[in-house]
GUGU-476491 format. One record per residue: residue number from 1; residue in three letters; chain; x, y negated, z of N, C-alpha, C in turn. Coordinates in steps of 0.02 Angstrom, whole numbers, plus 50000, padded with zeros to 5 digits. Example, Ala and Ser with C-alpha at 12.3 -4.5 7.8 and 13.67 -1.06 7.14 Angstrom:
BEGIN
REC   num   residuo   cadena     npx     npy     npz    capx    capy    capz     cpx     cpy     cpz
REC     1       ALA        A   50660   50284   50390   50615   50225   50390   50660   50165   50390
REC     2       SER        A   50642   50112   50354   50684   50053   50357   50645   49998   50394
This chain:
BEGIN
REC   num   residuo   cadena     npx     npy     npz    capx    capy    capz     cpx     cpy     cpz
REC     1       UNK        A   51420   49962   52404   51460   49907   52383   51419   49849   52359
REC     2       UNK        A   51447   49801   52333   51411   49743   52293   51414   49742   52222
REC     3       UNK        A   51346   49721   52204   51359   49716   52148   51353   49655   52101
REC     4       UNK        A   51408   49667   52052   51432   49597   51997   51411   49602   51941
REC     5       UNK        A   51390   49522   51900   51376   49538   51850   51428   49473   51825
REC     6       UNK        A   51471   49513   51759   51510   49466   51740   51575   49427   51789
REC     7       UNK        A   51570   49472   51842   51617   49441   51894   51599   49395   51932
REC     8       UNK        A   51529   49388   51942   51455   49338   51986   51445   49384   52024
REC     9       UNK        A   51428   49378   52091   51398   49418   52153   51342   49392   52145
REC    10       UNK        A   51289   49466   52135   51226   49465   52128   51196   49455   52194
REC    11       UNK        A   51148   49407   52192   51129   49389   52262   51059   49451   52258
REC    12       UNK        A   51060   49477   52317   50973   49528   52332   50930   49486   52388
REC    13       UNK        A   50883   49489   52342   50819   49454   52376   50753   49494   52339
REC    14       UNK        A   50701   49496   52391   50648   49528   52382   50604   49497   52396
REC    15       UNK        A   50533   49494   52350   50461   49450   52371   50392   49487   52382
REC    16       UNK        A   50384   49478   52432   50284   49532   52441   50245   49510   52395
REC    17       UNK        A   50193   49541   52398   50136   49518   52372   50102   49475   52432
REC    18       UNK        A   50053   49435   52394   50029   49402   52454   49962   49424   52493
REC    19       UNK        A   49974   49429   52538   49926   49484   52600   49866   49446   52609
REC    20       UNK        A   49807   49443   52608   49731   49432   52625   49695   49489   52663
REC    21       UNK        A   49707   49528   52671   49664   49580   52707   49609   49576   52684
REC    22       UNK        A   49609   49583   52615   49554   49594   52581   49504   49546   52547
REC    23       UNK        A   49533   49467   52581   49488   49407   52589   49516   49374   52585
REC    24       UNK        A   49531   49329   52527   49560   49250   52511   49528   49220   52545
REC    25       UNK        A   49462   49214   52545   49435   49162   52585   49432   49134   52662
REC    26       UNK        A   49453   49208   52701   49458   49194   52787   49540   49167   52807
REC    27       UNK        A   49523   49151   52857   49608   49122   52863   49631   49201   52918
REC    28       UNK        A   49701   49214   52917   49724   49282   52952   49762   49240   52988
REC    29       UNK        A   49773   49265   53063   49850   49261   53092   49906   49300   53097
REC    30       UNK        A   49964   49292   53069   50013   49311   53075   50041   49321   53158
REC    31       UNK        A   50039   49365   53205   50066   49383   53272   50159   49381   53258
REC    32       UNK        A   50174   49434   53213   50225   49481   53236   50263   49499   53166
REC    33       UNK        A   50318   49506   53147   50334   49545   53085   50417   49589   53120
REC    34       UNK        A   50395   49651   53089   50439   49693   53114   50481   49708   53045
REC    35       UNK        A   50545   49724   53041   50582   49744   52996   50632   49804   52999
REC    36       UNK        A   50644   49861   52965   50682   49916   52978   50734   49909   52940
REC    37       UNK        A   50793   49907   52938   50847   49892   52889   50918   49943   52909
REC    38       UNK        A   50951   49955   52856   50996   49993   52872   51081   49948   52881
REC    39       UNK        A   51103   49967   52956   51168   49914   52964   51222   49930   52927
REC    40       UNK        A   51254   49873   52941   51307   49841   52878   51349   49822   52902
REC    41       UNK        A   51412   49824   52904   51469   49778   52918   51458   49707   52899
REC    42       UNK        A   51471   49661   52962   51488   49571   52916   51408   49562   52862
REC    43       UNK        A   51347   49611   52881   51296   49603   52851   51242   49546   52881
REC    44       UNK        A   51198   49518   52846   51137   49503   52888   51071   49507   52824
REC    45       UNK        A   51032   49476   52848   50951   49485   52810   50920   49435   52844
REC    46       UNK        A   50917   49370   52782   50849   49310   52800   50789   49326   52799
REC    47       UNK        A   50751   49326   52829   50667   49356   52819   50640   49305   52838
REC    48       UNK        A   50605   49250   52805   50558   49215   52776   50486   49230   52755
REC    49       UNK        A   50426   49180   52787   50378   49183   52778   50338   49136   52763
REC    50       UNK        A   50298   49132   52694   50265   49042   52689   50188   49074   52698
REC    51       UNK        A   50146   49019   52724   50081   49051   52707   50038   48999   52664
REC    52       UNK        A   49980   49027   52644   49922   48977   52597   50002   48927   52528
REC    53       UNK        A   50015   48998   52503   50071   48983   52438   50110   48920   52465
REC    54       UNK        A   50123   48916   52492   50158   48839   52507   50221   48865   52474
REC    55       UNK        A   50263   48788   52453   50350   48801   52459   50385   48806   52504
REC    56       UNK        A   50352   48775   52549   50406   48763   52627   50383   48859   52680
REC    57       UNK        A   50447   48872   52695   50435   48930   52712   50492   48934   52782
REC    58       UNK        A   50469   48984   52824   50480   48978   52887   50547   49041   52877
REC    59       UNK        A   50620   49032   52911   50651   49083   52900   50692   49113   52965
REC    60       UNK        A   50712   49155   52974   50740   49200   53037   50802   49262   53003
REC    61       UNK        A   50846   49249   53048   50902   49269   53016   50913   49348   53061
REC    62       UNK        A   50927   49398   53028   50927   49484   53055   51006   49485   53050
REC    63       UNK        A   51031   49504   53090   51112   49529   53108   51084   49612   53101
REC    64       UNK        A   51147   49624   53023   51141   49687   52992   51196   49730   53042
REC    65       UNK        A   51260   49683   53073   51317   49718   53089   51313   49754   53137
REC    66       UNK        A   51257   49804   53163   51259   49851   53216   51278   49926   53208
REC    67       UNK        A   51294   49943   53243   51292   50044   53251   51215   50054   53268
REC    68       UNK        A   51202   50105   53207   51131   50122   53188   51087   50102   53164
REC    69       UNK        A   51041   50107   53178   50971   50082   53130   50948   50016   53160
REC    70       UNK        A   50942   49965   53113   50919   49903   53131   50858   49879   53137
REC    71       UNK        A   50803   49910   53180   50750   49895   53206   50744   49842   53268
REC    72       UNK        A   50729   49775   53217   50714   49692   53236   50633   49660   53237
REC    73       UNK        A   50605   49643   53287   50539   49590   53288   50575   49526   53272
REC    74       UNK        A   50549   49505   53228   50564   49426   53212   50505   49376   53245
REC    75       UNK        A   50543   49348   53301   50503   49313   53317   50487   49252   53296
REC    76       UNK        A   50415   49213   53294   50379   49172   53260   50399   49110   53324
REC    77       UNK        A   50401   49046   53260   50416   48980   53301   50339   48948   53348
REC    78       UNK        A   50347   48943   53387   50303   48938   53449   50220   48943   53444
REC    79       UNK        A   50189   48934   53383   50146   48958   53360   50121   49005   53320
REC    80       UNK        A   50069   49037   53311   50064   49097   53269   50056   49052   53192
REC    81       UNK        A   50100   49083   53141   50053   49069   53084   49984   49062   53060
REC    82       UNK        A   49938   49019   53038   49872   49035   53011   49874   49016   52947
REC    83       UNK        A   49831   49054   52889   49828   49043   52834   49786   49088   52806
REC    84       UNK        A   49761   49101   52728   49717   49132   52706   49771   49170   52659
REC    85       UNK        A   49820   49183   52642   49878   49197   52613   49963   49213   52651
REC    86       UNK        A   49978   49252   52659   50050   49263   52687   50072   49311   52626
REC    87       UNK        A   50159   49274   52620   50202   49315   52586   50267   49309   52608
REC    88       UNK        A   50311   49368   52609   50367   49367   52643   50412   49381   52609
REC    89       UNK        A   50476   49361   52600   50539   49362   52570   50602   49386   52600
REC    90       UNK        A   50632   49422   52577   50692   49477   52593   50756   49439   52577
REC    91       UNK        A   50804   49418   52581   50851   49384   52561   50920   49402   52594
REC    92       UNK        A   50971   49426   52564   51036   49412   52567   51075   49346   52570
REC    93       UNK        A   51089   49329   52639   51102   49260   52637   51145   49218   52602
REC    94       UNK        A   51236   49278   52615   51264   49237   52583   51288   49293   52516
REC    95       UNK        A   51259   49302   52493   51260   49341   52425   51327   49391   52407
REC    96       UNK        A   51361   49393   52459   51407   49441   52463   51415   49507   52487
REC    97       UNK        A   51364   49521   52527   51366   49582   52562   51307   49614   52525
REC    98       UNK        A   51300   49679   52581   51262   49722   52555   51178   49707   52611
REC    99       UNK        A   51127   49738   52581   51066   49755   52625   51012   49789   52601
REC   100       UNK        A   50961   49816   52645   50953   49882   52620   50883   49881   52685
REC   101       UNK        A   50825   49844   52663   50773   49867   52693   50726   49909   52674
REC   102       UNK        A   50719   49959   52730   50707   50036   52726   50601   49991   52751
REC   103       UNK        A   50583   49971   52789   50522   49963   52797   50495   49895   52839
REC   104       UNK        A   50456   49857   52836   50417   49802   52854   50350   49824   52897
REC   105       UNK        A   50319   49801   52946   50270   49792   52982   50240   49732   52998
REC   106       UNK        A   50178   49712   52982   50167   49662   53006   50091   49660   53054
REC   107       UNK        A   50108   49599   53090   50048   49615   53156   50020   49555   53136
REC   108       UNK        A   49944   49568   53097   49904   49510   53034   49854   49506   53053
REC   109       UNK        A   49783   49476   53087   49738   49508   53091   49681   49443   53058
REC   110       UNK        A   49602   49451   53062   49590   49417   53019   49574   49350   53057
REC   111       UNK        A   49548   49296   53057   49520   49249   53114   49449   49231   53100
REC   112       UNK        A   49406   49237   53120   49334   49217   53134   49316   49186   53102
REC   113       UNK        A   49258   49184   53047   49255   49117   53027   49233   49058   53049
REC   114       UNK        A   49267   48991   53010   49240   48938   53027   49214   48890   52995
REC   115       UNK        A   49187   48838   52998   49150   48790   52953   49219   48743   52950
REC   116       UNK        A   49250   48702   52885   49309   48689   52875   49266   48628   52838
């Protein structure tokens, strides 16, 4: 079900930590982000990604309303992400329904260095 506080629909949203592969300093590319979620009636799931802390963040919308398990690639806008920082955000869009991500994958790898 949903849940209220005070008779307010609690909106669910979730935030990563922010991923370096070990190294603030190299920049990584973001390929691919995979998401496992469990379906929902009239459900969905925003999954959002900013990189190098920015505010402005890139978002892709998951249709929860299927029969079975909701295994989605979110595909990336025509370029790969680059940055020295990626963090990703889980979000219930319109704060009424339910969602329920079971696991995340992401395809990150590091990029070469360069003289900047």
């Amino acid at each position: 079900g949903i849940l209220v506080d005070g008779g307010s629909v609690i909106s669910s949203t979730w935030t990563t930590k922010d991923f370096t592969l070990g190294s603030s300093f190299n920049n990584k590319v973001l390929h691919e982000i995979w998401v496992n979620a469990n379906p929902f009636a009239a459900s969905s799931m925003t999954v959002s990604y900013t990189v190098d802390k920015s505010t402005i963040s890139i978002a892709k919308t998951v249709n929860l309303d299927t029969a079975g398990p909701v295994i989605k690639r979110i595909a990336l806008d025509s370029a790969y992400a680059v940055g020295k920082f990626l963090r990703l955000n889980f979000l219930d869009p319109s704060a009424n329904s339910y969602m329920r991500l079971n696991n995340y994958l992401l395809y990150l790898e590091p990029r070469p260095r360069t003289t900047e």
